[in-house]
GUFITOR-451855 format. One line per 2 residues: number of its first residue (from 1); their letters; for each residue x negated, y, z negated of N, C-alpha, C. Coordinates in steps of 0.2 Angstrom, whole numbers, plus 5000, padded with zeros to 4 digits. Layout:
BEGIN
NUM> a> X Y Z X Y Z X Y Z ~ ...
% end
This chain:
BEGIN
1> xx> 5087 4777 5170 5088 4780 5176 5086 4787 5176 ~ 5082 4790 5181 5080 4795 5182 5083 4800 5189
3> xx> 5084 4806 5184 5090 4812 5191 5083 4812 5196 ~ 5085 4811 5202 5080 4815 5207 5079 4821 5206
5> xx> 5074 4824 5207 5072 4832 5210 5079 4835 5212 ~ 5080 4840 5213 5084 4846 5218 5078 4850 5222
7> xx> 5079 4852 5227 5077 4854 5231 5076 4862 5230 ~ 5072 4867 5226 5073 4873 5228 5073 4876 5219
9> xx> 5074 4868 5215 5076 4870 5208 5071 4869 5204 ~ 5070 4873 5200 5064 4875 5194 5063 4866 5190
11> xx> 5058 4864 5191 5059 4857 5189 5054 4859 5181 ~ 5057 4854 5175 5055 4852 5170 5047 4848 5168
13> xx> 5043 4850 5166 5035 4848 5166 5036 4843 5158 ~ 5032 4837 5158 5033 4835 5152 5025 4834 5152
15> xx> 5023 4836 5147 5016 4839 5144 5015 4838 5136 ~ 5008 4844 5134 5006 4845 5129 5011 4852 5128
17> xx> 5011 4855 5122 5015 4861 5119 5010 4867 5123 ~ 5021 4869 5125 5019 4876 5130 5012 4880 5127
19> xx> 5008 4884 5131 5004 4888 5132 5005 4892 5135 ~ 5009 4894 5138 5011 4900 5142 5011 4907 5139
21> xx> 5012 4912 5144 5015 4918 5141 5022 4921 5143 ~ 5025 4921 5139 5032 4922 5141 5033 4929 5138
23> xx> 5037 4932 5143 5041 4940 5143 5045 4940 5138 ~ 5043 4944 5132 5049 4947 5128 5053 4948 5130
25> xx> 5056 4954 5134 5060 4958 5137 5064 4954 5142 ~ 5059 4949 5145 5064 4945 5150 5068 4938 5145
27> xx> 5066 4935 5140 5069 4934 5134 5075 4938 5133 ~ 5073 4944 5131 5079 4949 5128 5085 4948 5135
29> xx> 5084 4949 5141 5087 4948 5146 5091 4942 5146 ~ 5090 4936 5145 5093 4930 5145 5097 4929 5139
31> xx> 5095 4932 5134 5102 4931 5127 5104 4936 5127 ~ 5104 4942 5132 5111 4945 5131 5114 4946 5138
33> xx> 5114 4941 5141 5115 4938 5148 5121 4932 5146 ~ 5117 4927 5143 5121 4922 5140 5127 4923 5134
35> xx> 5124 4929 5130 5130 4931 5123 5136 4935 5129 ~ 5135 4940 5134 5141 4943 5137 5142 4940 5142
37> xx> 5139 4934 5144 5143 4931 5151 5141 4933 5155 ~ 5138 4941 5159 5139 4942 5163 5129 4948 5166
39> xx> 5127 4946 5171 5121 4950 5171 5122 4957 5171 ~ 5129 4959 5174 5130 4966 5173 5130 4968 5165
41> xx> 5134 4965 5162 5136 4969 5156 5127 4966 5153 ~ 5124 4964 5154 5117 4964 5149 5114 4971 5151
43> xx> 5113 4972 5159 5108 4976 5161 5112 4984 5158 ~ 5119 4984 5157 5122 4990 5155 5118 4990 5148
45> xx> 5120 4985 5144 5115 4986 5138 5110 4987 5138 ~ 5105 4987 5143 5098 4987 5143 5095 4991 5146
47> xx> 5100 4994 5150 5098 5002 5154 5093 5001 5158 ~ 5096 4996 5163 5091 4994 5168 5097 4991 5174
49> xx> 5095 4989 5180 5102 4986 5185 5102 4979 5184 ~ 5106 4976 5189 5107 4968 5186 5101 4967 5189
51> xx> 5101 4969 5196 5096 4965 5200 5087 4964 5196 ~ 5086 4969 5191 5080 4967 5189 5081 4963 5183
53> xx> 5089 4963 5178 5091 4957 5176 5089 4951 5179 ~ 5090 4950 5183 5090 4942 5185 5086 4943 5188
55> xx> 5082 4946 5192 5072 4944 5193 5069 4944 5186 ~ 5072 4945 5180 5068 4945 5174 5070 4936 5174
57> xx> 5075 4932 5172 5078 4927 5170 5074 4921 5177 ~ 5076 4925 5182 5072 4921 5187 5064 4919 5185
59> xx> 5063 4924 5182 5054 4924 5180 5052 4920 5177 ~ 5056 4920 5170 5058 4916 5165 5059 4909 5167
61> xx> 5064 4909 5170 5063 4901 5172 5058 4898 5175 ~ 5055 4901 5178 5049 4899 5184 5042 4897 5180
63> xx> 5043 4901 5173 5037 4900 5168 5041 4895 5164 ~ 5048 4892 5160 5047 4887 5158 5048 4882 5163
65> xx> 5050 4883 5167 5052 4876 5171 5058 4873 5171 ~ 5063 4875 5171 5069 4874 5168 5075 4880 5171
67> xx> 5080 4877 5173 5087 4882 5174 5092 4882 5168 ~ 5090 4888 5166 5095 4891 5161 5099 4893 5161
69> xx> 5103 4895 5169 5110 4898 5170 5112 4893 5173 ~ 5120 4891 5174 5123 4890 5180 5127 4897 5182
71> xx> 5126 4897 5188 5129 4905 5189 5136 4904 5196 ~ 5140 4909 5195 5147 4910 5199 5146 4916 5203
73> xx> 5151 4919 5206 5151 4926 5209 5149 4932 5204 ~ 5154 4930 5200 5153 4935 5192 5150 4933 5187
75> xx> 5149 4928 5185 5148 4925 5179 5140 4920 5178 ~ 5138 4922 5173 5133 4915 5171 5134 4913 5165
77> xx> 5133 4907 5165 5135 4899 5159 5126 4897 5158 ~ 5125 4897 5152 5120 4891 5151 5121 4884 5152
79> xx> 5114 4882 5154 5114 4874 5158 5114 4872 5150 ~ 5113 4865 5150 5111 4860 5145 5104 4864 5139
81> xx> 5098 4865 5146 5093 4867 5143 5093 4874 5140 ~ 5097 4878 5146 5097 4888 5141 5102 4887 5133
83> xx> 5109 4882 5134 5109 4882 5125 5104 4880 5123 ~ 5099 4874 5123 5094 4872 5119 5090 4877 5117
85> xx> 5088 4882 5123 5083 4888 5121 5088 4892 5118 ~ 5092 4893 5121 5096 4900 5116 5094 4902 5108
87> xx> 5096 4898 5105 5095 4897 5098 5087 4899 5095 ~ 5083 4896 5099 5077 4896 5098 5074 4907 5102
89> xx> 5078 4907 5106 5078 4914 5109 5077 4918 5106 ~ 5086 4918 5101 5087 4923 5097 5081 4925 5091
91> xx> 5080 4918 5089 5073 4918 5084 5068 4919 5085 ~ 5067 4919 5092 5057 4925 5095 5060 4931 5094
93> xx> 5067 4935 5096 5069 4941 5097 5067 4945 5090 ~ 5071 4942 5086 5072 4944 5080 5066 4943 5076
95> xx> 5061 4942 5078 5053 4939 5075 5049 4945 5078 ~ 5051 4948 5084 5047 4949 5089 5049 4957 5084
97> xx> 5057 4958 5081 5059 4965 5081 5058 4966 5072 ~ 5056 4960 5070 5054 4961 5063 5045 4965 5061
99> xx> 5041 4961 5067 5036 4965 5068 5034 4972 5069 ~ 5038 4971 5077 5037 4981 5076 5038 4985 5071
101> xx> 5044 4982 5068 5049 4985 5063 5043 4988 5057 ~ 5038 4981 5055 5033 4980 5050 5028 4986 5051
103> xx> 5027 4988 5057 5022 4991 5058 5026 4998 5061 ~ 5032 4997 5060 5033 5007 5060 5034 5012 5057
105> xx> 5032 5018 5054 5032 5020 5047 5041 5022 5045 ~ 5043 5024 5050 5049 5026 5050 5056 5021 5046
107> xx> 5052 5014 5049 5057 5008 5048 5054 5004 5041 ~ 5047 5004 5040 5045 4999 5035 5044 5003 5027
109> xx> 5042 4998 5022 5043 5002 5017 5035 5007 5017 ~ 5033 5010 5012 5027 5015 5011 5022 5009 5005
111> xx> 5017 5008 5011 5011 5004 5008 5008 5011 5004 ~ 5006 5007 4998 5001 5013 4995 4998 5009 4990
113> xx> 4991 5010 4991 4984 5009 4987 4983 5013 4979 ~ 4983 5012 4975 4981 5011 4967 4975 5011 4964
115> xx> 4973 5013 4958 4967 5010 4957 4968 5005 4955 ~ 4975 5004 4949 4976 4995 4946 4982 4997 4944
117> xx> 4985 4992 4941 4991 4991 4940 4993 4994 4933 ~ 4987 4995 4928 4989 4998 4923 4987 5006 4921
119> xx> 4983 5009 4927 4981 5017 4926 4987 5020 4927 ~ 4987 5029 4923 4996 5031 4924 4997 5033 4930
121> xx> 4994 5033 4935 4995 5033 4944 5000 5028 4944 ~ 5000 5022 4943 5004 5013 4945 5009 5017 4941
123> xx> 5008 5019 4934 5015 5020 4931 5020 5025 4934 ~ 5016 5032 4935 5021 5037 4937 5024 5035 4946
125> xx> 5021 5033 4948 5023 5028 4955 5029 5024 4954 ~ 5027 5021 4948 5035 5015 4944 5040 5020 4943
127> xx> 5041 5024 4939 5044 5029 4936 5047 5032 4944 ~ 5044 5034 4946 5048 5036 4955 5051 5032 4959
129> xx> 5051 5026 4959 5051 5021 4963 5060 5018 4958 ~ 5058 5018 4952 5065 5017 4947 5072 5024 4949
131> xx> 5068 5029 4949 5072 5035 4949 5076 5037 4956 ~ 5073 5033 4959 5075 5033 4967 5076 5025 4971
133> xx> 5084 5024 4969 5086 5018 4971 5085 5015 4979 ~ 5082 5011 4980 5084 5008 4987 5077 5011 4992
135> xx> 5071 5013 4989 5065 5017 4992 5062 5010 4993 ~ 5059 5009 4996 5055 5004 4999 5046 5004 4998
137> xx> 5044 5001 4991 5039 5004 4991 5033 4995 4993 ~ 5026 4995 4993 5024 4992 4994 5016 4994 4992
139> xx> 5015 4992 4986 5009 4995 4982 5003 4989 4982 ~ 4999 4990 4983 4995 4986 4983 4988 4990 4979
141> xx> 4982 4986 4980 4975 4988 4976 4971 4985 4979 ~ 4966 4988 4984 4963 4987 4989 4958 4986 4984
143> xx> 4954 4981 4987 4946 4978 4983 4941 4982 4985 ~ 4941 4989 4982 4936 4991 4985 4934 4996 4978
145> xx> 4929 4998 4976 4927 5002 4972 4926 5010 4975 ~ 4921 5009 4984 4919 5015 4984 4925 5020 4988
147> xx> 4928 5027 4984 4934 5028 4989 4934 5031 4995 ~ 4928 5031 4998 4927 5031 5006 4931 5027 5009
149> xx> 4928 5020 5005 4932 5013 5009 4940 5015 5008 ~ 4943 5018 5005 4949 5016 5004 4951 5023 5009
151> xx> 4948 5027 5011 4950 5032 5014 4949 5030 5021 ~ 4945 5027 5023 4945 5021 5028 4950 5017 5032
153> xx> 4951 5014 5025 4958 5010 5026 4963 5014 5028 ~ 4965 5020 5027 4969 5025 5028 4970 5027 5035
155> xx> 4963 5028 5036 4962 5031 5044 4965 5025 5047 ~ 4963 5019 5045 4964 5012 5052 4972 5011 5050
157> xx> 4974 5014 5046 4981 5010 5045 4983 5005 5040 ~ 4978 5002 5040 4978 4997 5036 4984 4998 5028
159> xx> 4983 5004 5024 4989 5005 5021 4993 5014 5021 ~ 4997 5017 5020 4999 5024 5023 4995 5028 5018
161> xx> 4993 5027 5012 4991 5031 5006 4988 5029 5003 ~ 4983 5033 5000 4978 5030 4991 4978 5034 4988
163> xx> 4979 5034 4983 4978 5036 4975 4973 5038 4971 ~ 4970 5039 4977 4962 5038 4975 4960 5045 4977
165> xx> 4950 5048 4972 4949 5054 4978 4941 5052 4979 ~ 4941 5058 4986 4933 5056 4989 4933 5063 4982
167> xx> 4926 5063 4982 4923 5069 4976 4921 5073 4980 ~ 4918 5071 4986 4916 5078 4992 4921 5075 4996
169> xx> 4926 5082 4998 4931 5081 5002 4927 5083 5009 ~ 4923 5086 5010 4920 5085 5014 4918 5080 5021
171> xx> 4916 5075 5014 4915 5068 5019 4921 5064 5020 ~ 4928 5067 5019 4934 5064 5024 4934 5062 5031
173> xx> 4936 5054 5033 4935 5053 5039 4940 5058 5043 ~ 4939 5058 5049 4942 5063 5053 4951 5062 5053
175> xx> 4954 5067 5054 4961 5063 5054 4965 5060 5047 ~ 4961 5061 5041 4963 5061 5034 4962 5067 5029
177> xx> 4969 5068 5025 4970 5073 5021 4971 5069 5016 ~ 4967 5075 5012 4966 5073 5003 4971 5079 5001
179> xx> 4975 5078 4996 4978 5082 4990 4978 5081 4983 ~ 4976 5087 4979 4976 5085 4970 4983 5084 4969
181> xx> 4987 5080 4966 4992 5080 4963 4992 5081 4957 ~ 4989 5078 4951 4992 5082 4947 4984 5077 4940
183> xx> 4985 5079 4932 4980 5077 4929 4983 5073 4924 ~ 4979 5068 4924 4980 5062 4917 4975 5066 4911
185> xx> 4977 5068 4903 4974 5069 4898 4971 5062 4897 ~ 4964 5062 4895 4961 5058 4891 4964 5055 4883
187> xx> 4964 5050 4881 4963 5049 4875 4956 5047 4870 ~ 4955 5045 4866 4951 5043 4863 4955 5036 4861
189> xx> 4953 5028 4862 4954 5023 4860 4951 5019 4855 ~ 4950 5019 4849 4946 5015 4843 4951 5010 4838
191> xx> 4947 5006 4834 4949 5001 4831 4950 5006 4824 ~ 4953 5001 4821 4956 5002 4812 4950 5004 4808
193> xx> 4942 5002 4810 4937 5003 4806 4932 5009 4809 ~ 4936 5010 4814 4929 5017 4817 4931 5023 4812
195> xx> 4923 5028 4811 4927 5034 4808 4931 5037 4808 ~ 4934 5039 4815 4936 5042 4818 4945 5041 4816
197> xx> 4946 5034 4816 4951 5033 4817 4958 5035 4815 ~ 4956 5038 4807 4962 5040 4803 4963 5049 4808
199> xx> 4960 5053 4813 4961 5060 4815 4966 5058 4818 ~ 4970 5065 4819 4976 5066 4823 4975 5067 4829
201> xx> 4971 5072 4829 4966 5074 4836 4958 5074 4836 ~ 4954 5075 4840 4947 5073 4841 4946 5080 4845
203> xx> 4941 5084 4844 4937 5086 4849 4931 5085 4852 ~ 4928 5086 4859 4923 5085 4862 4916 5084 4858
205> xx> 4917 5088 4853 4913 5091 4847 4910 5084 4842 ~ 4916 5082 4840 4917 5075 4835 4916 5070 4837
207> xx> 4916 5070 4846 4914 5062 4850 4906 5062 4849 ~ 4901 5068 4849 4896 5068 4851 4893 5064 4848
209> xx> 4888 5059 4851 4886 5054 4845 4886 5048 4843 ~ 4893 5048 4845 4897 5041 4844 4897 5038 4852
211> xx> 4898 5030 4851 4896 5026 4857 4903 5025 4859 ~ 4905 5029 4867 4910 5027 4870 4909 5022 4876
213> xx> 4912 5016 4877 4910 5009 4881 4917 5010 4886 ~ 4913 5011 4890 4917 5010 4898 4914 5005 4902
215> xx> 4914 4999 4901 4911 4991 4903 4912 4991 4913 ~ 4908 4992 4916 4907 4989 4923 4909 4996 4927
217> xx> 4906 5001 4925 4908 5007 4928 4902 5008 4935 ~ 4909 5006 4941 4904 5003 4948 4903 5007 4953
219> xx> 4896 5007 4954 4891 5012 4957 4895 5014 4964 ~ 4897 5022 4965 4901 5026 4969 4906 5025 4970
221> xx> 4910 5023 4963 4918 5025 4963 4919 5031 4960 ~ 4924 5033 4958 4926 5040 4957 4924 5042 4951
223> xx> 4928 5034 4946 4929 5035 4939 4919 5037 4936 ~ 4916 5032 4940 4910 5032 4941 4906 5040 4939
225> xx> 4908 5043 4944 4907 5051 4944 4910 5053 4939 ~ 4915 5052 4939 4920 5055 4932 4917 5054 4927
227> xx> 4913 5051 4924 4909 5049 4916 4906 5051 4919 ~ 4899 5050 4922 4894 5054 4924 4896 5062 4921
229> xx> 4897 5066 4926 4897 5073 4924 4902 5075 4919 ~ 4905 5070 4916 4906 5070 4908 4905 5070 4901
231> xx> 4899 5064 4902 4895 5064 4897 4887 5070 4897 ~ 4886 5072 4904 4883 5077 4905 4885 5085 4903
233> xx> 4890 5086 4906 4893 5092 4904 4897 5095 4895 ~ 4897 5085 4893 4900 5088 4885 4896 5086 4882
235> xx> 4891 5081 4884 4886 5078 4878 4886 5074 4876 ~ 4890 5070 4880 4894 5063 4877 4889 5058 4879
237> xx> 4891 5051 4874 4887 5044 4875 4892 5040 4878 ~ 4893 5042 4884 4895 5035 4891 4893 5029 4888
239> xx> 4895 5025 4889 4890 5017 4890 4894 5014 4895 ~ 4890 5012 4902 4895 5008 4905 4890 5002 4905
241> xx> 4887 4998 4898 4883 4991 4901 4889 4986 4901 ~ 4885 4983 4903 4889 4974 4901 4894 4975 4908
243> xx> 4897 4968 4910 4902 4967 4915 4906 4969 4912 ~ 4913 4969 4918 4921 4970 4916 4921 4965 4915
245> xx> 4925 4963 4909 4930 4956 4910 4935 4958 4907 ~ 4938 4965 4909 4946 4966 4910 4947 4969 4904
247> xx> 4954 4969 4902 4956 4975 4897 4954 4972 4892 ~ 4958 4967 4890 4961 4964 4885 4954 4961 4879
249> xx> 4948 4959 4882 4941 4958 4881 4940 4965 4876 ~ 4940 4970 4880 4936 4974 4877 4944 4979 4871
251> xx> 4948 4976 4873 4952 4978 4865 4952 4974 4861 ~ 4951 4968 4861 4947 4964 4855 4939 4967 4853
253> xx> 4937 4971 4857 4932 4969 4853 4931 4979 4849 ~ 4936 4984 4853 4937 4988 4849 4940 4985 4841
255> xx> 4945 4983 4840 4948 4980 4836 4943 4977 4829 ~ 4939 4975 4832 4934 4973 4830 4926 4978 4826
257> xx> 4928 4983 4828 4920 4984 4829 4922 4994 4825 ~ 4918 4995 4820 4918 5001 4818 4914 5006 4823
259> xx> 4910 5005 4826 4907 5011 4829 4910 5010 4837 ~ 4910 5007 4840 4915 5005 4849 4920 5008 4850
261> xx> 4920 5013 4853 4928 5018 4855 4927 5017 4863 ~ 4933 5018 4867 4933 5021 4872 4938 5027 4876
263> xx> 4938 5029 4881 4942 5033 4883 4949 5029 4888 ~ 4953 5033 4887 4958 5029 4892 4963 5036 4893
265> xx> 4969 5035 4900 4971 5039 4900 4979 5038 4898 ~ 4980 5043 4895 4987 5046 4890 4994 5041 4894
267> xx> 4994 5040 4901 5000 5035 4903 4997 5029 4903 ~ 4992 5028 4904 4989 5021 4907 4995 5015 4901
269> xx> 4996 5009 4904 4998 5004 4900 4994 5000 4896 ~ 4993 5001 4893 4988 4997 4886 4994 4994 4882
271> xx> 4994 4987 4880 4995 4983 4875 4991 4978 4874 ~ 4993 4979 4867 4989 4974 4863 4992 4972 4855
273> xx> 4989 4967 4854 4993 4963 4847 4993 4967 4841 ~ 5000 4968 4838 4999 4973 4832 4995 4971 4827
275> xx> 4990 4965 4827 4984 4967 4819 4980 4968 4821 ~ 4978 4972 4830 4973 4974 4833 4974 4982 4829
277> xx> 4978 4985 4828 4980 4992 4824 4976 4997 4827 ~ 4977 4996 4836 4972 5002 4837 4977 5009 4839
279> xx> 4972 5016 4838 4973 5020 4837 4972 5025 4842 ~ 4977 5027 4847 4975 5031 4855 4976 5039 4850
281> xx> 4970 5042 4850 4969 5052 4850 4970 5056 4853 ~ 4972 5059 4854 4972 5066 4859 4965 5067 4859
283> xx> 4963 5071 4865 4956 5074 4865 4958 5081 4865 ~ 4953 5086 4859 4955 5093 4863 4951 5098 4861
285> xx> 4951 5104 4864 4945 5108 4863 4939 5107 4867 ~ 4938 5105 4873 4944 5104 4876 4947 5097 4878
287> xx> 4953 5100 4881 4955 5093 4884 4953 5089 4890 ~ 4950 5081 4890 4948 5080 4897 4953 5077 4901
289> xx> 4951 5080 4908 4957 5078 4912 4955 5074 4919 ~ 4956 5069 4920 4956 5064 4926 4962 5066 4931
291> xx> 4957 5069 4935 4962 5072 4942 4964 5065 4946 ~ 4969 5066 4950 4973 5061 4953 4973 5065 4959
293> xx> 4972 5061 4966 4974 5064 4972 4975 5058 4975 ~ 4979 5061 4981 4980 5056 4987 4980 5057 4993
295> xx> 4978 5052 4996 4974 5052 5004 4978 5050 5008 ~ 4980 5054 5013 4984 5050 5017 4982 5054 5026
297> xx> 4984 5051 5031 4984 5054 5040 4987 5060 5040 ~ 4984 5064 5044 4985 5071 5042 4992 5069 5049
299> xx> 4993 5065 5056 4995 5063 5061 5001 5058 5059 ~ 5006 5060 5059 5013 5054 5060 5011 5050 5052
301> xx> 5011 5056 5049 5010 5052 5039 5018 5049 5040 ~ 5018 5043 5034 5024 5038 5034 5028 5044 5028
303> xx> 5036 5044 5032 5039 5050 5028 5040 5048 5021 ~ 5040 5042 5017 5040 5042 5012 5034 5044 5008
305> xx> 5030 5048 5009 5022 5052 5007 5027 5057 5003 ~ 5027 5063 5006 5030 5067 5004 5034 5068 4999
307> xx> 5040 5064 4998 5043 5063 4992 5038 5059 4986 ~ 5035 5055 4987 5028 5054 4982 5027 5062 4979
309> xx> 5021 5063 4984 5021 5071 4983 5024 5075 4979 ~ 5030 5075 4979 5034 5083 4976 5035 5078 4969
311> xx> 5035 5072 4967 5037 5069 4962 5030 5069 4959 ~ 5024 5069 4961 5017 5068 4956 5019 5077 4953
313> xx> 5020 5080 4958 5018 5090 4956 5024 5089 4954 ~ 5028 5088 4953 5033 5092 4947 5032 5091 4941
315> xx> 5027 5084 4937 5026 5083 4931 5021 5088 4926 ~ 5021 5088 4921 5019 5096 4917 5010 5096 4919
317> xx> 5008 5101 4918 5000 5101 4921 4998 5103 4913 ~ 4991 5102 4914 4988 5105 4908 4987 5112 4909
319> xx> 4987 5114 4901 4984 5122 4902 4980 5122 4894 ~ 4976 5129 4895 4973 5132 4891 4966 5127 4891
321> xx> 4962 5126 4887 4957 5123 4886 4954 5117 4889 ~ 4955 5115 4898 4954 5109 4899 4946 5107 4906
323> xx> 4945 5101 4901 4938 5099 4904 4940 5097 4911 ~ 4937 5097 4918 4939 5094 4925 4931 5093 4927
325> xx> 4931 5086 4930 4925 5088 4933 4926 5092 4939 ~ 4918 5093 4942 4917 5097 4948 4922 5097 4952
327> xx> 4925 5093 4955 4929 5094 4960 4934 5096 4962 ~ 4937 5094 4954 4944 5097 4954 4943 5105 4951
329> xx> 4938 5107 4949 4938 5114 4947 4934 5120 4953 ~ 4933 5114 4958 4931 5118 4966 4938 5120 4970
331> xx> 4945 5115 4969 4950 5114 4973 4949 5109 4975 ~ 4946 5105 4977 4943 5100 4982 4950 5097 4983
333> xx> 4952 5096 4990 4957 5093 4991 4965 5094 4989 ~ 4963 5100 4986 4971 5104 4984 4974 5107 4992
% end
């Protein structure tokens, strides 16, 4: 048996899956209409008058095609159809306010870019993040080698901060600030059979000569510059041949190999199996140091930056003897 039409009353369309577009706010209108009974007490909530309450819910209906009130002098009841949407309401609302929320710097957690997960950058970042319960961090490692792109990424939004530095602060996109935070000491890393291995310390002096393997070091990244005007200004033998294939590769093959050392930095996470017996050096005379900065909008930065911030600068800086490439010994970004 089928109800007749009513005359005047929004009729029900049976089709393919709504296509419409349907009002948020007039949504927000109907479930807090429906939860307090009444159009006044919603539009009080909503800082608006009844009358545009119910031009909104009128709207609403018009677009699904359905009565979702029964209404009195005071009061409105959901029909059969508005509890059926109701349910489904609340969960566009709450969808709709998870979003915003996602994208506010005030409400979401502090997205921030890395160069990986085992440099002392990811770790001093853990150590912050451990030390400060209940911070909402969200660290990621953008696929990007050159750190223009990831200073890019900063501009558009796409994460709040990077870990990362341009070497001409210069070529900053507009609306992005760089700061040094603070310097990772180098080590020297060699196997049980290099010369080297039984020193306490190493100077600049004692590398010269010897082949230090830094595998896949990729054209216009930082680290990239970094060895560059390091094995230029100490006299060092860089070798960045051959592909990365990751850490673990090339500590087997230090392990391995009396002449193959590399450099790595003093926090970085390195393990590996105790009959690999490798041997991390201090470098000194001088000491070399890998600056660390971060790039973030100089406009509405997410407040969790900040506190990053004071937490890289409070930890001990080098002094007396130490190597920096060019940029950091211009200021750049300070």
């Amino acid at each position: 048996m089928f109800k007749q039409p009513v005359p005047g009353e929004p009729q029900r369309s049976v089709g393919p899956a709504y296509a419409g577009a349907v009002d948020t706010e007039a949504v927000r209108s109907f479930v807090l209409a429906a939860e307090r009974g009444q159009l006044q007490r919603a539009a009080d909530e909503l800082g608006i008058t009844q009358q545009a309450v119910s031009k909104r819910i009128a709207a609403l209906e018009r677009e699904l095609g359905v009565r979702l009130f029964d209404r009195t002098a005071r009061e409105v009841e959901p029909t059969l159809d508005g509890q059926a949407f109701l349910a489904h309401a609340r969960g566009i609302l709450a969808g709709v306010d998870r979003a915003i929320a996602a994208i506010r710097p005030e409400s979401r957690a502090l997205r921030i870019d890395v160069l990986g997960y085992r440099p002392g950058q990811a770790i001093v970042l853990h150590e912050y993040w451990r030390a400060h319960p209940g911070t909402e961090l969200d660290v990621v490692v953008l696929k990007v080698d050159d750190p223009q792109r990831a200073a890019a990424a900063v501009r558009a939004g796409e994460v709040d901060a990077s870990l990362r530095t341009v070497t001409d602060s210069r070529t900053l996109p507009d609306g992005v600030r760089m700061l040094h935070l603070l310097d990772f000491p180098m080590e020297l890393l060699v196997g049980p059979r290099h010369p080297l291995a039984t020193a306490r310390t190493v100077t600049a002096e004692q590398l010269r000569g010897h082949r230090i393997w830094v595998p896949g070091i990729a054209p216009r990244s930082e680290w990239g510059e970094f060895y560059a005007e390091l094995a230029g200004d100490l006299e060092l033998r860089i070798d960045g041949a051959g592909p990365n294939f990751g850490v673990e590769p090339l500590l087997d093959t230090l392990a391995d190999s009396a002449e193959v050392a590399t450099l790595t930095g003093a926090r970085d996470r390195l393990i590996w199996p105790a009959n690999h017996r490798l041997r991390q050096i201090p470098v000194t005379n001088p000491t070399i140091a890998y600056p660390v900065s971060i790039i973030f909008r100089e406009s509405d930065p997410h407040p969790g930056i900040r506190p990053v911030i004071d937490h890289f600068r409070s930890l001990a800086t080098l002094s007396g003897d130490v190597w920096r490439p060019s940029w950091a010994r211009a200021g750049s970004g300070s």
